[in-house]
DRENKEMI-442364 format. One line per field, with one value per atom (N, C-alpha, C, O, CB): residue number from 1; atom name; x, y, z. Coordinates in steps of 0.02 Angstrom, whole numbers, plus 50000, padded with zeros to 5 digits. Atoms other than C-alpha are relative to their C-alpha. Glycine has a CB too. Example, Ala and Ser with C-alpha at 12.3 -4.5 7.8 and 13.67 -1.06 7.14 Angstrom:
BEGIN
drenvex (1 / 1 / 1 / 1 / 1 / 2 / 2 / 2 / 2 / 2)
lumkol (N / CA / C / O / CB / N / CA / C / O / CB)
X (50045 / 50615 / 50045 / 50097 / 49950 / 49958 / 50684 / 49961 / 49986 / 50020)
Y (49941 / 49775 / 50060 / 50059 / 50001 / 49941 / 49947 / 50055 / 50110 / 50023)
Z (50000 / 50390 / 50000 / 50033 / 50062 / 49997 / 50357 / 50037 / 50045 / 49929)
This chain:
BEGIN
drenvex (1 / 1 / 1 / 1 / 1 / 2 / 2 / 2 / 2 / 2 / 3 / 3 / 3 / 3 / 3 / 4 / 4 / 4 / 4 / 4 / 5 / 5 / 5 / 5 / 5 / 6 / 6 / 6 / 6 / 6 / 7 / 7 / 7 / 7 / 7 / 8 / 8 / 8 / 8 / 8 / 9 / 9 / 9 / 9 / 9 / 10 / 10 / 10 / 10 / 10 / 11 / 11 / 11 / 11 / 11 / 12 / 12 / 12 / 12 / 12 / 13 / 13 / 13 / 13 / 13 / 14 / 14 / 14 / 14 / 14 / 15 / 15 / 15 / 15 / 15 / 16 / 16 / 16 / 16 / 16 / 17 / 17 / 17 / 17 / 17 / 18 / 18 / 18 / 18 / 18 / 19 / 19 / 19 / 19 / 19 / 20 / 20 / 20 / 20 / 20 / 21 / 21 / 21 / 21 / 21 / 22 / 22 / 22 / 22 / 22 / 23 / 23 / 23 / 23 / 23 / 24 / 24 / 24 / 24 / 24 / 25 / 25 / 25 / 25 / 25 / 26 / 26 / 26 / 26 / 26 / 27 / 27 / 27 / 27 / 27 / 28 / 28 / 28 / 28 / 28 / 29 / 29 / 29 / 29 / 29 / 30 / 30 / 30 / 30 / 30 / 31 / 31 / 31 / 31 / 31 / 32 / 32 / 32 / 32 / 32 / 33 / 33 / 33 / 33 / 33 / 34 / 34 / 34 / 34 / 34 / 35 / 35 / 35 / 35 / 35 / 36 / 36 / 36 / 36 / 36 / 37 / 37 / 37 / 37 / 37 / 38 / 38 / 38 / 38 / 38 / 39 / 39 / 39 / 39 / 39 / 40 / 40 / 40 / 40 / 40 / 41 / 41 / 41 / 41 / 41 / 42 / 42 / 42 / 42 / 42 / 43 / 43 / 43 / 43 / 43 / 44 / 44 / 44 / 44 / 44 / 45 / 45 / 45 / 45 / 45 / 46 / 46 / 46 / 46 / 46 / 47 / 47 / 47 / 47 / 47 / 48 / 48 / 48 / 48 / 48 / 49 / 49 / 49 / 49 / 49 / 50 / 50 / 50 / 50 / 50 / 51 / 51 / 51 / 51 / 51 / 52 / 52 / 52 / 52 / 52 / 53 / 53 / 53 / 53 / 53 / 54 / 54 / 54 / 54 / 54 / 55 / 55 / 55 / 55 / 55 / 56 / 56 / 56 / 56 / 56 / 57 / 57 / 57 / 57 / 57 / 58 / 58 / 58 / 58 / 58 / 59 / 59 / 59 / 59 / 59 / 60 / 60 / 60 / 60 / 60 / 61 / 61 / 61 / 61 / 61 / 62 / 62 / 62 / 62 / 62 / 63 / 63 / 63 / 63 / 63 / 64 / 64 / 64 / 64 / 64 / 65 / 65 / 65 / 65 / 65 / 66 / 66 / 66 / 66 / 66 / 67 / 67 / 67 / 67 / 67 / 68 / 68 / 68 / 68 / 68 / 69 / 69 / 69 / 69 / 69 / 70 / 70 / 70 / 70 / 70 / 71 / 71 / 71 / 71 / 71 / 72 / 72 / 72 / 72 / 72 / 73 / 73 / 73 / 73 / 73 / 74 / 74 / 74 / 74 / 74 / 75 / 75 / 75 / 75 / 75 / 76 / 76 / 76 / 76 / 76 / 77 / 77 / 77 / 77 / 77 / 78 / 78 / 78 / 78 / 78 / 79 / 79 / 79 / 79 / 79 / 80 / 80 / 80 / 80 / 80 / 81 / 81 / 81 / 81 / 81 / 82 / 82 / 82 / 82 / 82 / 83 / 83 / 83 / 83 / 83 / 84 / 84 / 84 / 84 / 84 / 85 / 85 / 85 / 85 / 85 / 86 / 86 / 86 / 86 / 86 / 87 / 87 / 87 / 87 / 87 / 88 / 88 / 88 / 88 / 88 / 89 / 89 / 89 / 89 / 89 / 90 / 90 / 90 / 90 / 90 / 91 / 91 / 91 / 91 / 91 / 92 / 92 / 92 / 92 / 92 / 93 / 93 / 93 / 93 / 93 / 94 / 94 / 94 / 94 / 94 / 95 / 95 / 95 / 95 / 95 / 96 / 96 / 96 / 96 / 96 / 97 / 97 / 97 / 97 / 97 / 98 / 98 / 98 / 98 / 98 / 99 / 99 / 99 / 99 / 99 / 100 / 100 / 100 / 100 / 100 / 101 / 101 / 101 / 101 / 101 / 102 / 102 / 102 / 102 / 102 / 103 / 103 / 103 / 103 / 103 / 104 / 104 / 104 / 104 / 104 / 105 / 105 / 105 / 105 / 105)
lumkol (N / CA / C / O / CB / N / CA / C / O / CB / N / CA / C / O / CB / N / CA / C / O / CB / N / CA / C / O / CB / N / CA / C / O / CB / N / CA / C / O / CB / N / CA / C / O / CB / N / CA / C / O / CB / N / CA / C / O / CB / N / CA / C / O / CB / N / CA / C / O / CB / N / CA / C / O / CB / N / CA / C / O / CB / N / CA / C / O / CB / N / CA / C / O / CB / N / CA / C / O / CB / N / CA / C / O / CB / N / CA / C / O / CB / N / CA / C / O / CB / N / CA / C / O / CB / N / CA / C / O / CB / N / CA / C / O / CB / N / CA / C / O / CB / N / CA / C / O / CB / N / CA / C / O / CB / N / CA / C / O / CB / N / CA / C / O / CB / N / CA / C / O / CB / N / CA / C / O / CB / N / CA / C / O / CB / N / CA / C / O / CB / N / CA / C / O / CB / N / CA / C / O / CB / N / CA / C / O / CB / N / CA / C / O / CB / N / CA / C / O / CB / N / CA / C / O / CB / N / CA / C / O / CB / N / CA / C / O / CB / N / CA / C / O / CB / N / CA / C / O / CB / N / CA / C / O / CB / N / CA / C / O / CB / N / CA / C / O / CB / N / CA / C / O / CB / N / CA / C / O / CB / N / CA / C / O / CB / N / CA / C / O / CB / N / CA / C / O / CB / N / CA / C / O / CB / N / CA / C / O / CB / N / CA / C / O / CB / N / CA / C / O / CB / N / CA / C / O / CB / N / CA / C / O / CB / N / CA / C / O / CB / N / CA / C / O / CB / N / CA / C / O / CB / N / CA / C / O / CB / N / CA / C / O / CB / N / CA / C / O / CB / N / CA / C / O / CB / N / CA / C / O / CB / N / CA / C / O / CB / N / CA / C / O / CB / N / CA / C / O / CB / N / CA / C / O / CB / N / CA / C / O / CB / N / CA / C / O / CB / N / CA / C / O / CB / N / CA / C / O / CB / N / CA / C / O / CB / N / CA / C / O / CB / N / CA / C / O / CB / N / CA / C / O / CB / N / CA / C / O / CB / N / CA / C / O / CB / N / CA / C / O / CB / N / CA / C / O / CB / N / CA / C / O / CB / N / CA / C / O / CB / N / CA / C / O / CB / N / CA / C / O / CB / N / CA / C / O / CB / N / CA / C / O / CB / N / CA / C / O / CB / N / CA / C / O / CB / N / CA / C / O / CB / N / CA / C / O / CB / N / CA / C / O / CB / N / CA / C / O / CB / N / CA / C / O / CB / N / CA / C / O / CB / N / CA / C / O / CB / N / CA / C / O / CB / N / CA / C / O / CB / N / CA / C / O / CB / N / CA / C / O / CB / N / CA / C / O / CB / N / CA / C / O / CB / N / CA / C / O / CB / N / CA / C / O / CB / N / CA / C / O / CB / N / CA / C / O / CB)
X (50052 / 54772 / 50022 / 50064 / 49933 / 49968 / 54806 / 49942 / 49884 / 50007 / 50050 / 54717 / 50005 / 50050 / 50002 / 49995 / 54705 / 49953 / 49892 / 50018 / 50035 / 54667 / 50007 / 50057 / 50073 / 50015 / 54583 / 50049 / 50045 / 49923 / 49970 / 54697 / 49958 / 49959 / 50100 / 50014 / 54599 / 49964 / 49989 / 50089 / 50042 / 54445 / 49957 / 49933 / 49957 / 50057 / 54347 / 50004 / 50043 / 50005 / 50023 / 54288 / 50043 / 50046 / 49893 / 49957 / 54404 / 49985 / 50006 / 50091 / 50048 / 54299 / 49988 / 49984 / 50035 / 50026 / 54256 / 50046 / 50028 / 49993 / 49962 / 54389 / 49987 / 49967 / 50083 / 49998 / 54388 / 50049 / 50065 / 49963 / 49930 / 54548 / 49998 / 49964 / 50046 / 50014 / 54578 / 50077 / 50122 / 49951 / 49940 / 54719 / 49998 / 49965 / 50013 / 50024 / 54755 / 50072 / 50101 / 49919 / 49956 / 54887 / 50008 / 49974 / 50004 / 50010 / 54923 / 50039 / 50084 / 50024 / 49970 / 54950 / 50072 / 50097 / 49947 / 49945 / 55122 / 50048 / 50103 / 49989 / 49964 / 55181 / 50043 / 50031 / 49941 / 49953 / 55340 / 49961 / 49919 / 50084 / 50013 / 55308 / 49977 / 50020 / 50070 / 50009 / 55261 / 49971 / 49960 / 50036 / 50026 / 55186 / 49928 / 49896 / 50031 / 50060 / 55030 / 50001 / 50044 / 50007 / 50013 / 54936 / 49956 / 49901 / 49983 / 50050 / 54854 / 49987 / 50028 / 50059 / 50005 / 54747 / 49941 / 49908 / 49995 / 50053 / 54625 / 49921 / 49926 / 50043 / 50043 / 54454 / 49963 / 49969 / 49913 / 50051 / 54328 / 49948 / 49935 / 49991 / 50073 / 54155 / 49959 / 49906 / 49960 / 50039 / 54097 / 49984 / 49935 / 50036 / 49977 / 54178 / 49936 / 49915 / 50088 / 50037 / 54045 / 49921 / 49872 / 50016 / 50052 / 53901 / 49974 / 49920 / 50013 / 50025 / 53907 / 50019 / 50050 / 50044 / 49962 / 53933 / 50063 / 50097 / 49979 / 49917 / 54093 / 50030 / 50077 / 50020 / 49944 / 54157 / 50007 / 50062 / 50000 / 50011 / 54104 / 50075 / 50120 / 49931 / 49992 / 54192 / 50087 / 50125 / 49951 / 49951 / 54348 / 50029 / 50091 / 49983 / 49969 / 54361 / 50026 / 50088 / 49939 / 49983 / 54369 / 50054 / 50094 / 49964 / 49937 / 54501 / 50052 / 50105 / 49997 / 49944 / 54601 / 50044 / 50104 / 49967 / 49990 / 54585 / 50014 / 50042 / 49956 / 49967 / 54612 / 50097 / 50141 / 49954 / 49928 / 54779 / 50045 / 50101 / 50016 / 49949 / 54841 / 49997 / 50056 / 49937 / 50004 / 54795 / 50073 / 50128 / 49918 / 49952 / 54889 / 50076 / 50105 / 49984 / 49937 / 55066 / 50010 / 50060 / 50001 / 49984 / 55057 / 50048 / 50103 / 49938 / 49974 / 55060 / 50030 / 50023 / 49960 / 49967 / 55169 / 50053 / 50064 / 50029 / 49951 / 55312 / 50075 / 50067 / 49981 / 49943 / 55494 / 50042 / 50063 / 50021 / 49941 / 55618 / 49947 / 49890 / 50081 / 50021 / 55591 / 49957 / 49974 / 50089 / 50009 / 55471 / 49966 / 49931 / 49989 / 50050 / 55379 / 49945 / 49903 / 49991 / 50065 / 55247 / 49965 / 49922 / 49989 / 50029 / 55199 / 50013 / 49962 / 50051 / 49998 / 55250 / 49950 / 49927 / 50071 / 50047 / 55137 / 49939 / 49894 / 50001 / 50073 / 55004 / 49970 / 49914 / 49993 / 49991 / 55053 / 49972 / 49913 / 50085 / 50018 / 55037 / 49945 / 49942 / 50038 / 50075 / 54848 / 49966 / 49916 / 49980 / 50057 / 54786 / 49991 / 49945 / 50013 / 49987 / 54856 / 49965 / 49926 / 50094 / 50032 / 54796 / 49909 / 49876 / 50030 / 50082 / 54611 / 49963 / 49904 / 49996 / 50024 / 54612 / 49988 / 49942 / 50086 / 50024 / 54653 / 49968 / 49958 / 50045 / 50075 / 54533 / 49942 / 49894 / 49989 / 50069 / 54403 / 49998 / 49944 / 49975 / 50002 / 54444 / 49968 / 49918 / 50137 / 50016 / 54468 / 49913 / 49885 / 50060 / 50048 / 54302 / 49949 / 49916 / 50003 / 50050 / 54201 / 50005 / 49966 / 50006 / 49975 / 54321 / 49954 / 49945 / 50108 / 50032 / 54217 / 49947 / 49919 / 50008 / 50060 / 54063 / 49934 / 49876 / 50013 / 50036 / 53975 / 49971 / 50002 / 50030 / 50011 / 53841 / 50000 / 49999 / 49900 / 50002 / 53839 / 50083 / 50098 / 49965 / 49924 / 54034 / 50015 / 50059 / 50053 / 50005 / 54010 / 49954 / 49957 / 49954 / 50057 / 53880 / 50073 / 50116 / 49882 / 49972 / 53993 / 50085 / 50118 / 50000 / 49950 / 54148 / 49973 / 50015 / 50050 / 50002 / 54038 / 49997 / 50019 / 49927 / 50015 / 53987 / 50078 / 50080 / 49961 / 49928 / 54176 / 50036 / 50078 / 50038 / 49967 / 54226 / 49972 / 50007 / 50027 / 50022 / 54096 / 49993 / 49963 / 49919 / 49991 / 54118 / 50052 / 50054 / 49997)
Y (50050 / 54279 / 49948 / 49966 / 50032 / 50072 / 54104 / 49984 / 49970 / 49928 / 50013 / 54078 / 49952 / 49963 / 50044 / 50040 / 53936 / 49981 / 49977 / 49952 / 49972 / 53932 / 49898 / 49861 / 50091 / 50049 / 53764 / 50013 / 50065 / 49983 / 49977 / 53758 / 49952 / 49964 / 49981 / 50060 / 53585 / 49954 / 49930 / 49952 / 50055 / 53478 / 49977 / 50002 / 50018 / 50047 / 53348 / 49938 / 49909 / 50010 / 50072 / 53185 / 49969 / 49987 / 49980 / 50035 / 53063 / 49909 / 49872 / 50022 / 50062 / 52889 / 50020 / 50078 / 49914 / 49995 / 52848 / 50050 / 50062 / 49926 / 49956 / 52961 / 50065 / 50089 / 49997 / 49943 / 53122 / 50037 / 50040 / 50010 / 49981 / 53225 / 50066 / 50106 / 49989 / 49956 / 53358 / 50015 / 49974 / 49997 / 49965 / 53480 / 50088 / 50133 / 49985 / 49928 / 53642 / 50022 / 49992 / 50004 / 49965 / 53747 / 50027 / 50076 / 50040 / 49973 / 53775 / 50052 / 50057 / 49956 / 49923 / 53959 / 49997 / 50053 / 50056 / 50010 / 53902 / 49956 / 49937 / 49977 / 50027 / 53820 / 50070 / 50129 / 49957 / 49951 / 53879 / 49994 / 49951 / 49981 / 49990 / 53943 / 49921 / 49881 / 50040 / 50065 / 53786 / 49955 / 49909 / 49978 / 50061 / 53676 / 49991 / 50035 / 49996 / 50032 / 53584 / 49946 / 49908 / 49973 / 50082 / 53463 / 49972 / 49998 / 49994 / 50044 / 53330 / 49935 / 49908 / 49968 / 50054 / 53192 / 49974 / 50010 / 50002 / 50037 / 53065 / 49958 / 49916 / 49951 / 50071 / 52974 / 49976 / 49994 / 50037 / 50019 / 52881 / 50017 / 50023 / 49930 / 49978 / 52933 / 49952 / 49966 / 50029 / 50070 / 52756 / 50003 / 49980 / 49945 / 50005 / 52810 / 50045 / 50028 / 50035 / 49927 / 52971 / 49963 / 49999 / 50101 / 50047 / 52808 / 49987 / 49961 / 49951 / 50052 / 52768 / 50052 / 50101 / 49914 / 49959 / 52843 / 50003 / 50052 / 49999 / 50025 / 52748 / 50033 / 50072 / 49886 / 49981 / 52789 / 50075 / 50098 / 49982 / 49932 / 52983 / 50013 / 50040 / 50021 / 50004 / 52963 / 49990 / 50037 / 49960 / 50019 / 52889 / 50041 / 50046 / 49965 / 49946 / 53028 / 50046 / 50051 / 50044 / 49951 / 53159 / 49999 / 50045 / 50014 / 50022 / 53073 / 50006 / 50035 / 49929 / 50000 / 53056 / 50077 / 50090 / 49971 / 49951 / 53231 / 50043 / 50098 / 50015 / 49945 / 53307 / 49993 / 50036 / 49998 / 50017 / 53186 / 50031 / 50054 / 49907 / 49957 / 53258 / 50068 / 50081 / 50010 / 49946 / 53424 / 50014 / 50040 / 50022 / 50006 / 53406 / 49999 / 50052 / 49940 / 50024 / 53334 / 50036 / 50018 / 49919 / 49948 / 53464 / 50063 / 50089 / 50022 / 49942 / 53591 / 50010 / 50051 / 50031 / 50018 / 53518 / 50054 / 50084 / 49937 / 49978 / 53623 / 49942 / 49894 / 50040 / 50027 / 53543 / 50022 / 50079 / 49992 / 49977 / 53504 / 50049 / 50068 / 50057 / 49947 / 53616 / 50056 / 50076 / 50050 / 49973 / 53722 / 50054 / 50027 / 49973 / 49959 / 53882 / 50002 / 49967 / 50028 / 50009 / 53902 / 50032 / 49997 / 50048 / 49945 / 54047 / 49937 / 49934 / 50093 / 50026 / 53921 / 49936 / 49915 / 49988 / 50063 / 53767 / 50034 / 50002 / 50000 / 49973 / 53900 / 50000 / 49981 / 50057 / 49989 / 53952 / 49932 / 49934 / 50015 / 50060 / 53762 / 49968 / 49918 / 49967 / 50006 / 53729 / 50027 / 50003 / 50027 / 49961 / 53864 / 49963 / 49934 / 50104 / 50022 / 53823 / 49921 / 49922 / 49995 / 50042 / 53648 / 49971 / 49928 / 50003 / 49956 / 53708 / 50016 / 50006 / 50056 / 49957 / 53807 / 49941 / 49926 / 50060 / 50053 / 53669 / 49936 / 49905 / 49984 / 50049 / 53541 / 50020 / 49982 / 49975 / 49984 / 53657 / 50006 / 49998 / 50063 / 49970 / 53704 / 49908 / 49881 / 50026 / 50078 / 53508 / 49981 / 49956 / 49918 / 50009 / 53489 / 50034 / 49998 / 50025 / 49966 / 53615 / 49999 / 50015 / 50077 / 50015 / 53564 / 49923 / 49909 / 49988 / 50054 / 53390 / 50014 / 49972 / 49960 / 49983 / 53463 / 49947 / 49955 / 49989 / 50041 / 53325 / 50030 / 50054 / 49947 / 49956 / 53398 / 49931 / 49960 / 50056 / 50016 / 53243 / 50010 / 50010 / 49929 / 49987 / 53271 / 50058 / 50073 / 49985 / 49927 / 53439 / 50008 / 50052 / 50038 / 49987 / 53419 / 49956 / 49990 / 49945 / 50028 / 53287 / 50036 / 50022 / 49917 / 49973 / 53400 / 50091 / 50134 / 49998 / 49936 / 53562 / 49976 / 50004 / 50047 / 50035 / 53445 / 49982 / 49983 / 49933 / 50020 / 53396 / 50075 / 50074 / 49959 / 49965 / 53569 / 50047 / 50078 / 50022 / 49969 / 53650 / 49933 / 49950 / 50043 / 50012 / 53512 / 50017 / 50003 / 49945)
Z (50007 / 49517 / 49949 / 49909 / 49980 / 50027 / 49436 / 49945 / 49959 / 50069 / 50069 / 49264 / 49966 / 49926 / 49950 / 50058 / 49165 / 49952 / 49960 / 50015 / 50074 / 48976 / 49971 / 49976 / 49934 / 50011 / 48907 / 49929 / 49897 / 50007 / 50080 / 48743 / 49945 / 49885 / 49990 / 50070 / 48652 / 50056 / 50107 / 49947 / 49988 / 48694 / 49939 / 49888 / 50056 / 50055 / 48607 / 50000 / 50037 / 49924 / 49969 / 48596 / 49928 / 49869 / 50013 / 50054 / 48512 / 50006 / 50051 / 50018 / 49988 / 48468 / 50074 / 50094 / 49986 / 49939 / 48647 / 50057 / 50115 / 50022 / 49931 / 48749 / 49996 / 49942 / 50005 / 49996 / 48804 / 50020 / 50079 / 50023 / 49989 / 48771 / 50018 / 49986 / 49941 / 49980 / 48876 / 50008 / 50015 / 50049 / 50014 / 48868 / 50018 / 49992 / 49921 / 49985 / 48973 / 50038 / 50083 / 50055 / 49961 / 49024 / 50072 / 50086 / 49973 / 49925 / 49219 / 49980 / 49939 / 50073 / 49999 / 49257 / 50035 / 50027 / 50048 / 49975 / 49353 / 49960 / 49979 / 50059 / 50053 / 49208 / 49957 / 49946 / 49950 / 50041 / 49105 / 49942 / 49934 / 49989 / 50063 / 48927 / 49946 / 49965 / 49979 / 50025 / 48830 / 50018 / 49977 / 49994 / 49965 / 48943 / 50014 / 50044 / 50060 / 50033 / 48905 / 50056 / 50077 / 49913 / 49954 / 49028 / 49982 / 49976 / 50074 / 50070 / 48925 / 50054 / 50092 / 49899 / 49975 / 48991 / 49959 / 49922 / 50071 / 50023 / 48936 / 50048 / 50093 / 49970 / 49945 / 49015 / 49918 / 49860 / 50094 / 50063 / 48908 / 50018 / 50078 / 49976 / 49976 / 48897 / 50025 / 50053 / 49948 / 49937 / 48976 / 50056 / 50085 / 50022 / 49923 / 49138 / 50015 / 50070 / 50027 / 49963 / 49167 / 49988 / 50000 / 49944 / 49981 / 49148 / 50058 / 50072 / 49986 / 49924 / 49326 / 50036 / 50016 / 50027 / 49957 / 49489 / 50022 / 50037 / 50040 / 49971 / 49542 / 49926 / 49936 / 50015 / 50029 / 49358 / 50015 / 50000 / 49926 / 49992 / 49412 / 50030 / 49998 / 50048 / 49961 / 49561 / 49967 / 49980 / 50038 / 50047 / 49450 / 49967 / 49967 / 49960 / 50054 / 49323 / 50056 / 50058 / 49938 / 49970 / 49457 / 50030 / 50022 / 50032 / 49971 / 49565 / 49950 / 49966 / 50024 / 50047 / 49408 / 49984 / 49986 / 49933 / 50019 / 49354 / 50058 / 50050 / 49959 / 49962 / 49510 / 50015 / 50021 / 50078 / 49967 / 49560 / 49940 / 49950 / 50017 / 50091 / 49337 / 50044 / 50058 / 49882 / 50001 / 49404 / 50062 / 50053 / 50012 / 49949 / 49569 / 49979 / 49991 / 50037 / 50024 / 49495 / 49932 / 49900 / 49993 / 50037 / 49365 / 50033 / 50026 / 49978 / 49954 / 49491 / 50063 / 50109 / 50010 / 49945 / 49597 / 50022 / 49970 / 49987 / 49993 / 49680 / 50006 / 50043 / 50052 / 49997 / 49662 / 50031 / 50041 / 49957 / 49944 / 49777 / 50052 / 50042 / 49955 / 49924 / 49963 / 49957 / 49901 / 50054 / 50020 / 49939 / 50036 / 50079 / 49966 / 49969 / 50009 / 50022 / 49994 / 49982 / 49960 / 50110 / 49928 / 49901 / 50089 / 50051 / 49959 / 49944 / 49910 / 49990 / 50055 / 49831 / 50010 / 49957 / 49980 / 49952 / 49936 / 49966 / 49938 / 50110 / 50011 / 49897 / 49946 / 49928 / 50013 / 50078 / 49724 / 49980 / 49962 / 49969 / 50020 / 49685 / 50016 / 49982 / 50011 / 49980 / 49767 / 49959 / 49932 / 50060 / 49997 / 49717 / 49907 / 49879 / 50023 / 50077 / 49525 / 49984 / 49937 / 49986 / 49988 / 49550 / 50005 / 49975 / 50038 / 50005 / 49596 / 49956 / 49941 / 50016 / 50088 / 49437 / 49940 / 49901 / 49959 / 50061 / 49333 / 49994 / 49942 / 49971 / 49987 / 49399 / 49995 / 49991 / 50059 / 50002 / 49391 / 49929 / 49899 / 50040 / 50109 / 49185 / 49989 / 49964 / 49930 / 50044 / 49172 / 50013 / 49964 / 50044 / 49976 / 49256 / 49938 / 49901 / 50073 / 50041 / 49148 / 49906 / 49861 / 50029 / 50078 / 48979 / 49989 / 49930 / 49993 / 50007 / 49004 / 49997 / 49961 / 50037 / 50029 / 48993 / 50038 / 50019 / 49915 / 49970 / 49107 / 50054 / 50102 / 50013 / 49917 / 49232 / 50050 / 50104 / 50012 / 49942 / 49358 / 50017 / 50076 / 50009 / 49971 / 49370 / 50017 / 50056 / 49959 / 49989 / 49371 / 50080 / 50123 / 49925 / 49917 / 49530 / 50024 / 50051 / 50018 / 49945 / 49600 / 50023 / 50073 / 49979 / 49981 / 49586 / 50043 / 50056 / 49926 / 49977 / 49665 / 50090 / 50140 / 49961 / 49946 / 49800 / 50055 / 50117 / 49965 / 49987 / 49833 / 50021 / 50065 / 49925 / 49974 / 49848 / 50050 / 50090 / 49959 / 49935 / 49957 / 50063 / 50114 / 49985 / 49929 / 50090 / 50036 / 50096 / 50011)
């Protein structure tokens, strides 16, 4: 099972720095991103943060070079995980509805 551990959140002036280890990551590796708390004002910026944080989550847990169907998986599933941490490390419930909404369709 694929776990990922929020290592550092908090609000820095207006941004929100978010920082979390994917479970398919080597020893050391930290995935750090930023939004501002402006963006989670509106629906389009909703709509904005999430896209962002899923495409960081994605290209984290990318596979390199050819890769396995099992490693295709490995990297979804890892991906998944850490959009949902980033999701709940922000602490916002309409992003939080608009990312539950996004994954039960």
């Amino acid at each position: 099972m694929l776990n990922v551990k929020t290592i550092a959140t908090g609000f820095i002036a207006t941004s929100l720095f978010i920082a979390a280890i994917p479970a398919s990551a080597s020893v050391g590796t930290t995935v750090e991103t930023r939004i501002t708390a402006a963006q989670l004002q509106t629906q389009q910026g909703i709509v904005t943060v999430y896209e962002h944080l899923k495409n960081v989550a994605t290209e984290s847990c990318k596979a390199n070079g050819v890769a396995s169907l099992a490693d295709k998986r490995t990297a979804a599933n890892c991906a998944d995980n850490l959009l949902e941490e980033f999701i709940e490390s922000v602490g916002d419930q309409n992003l939080s509805q608009f990312y539950i909404s996004r994954k039960n369709a």
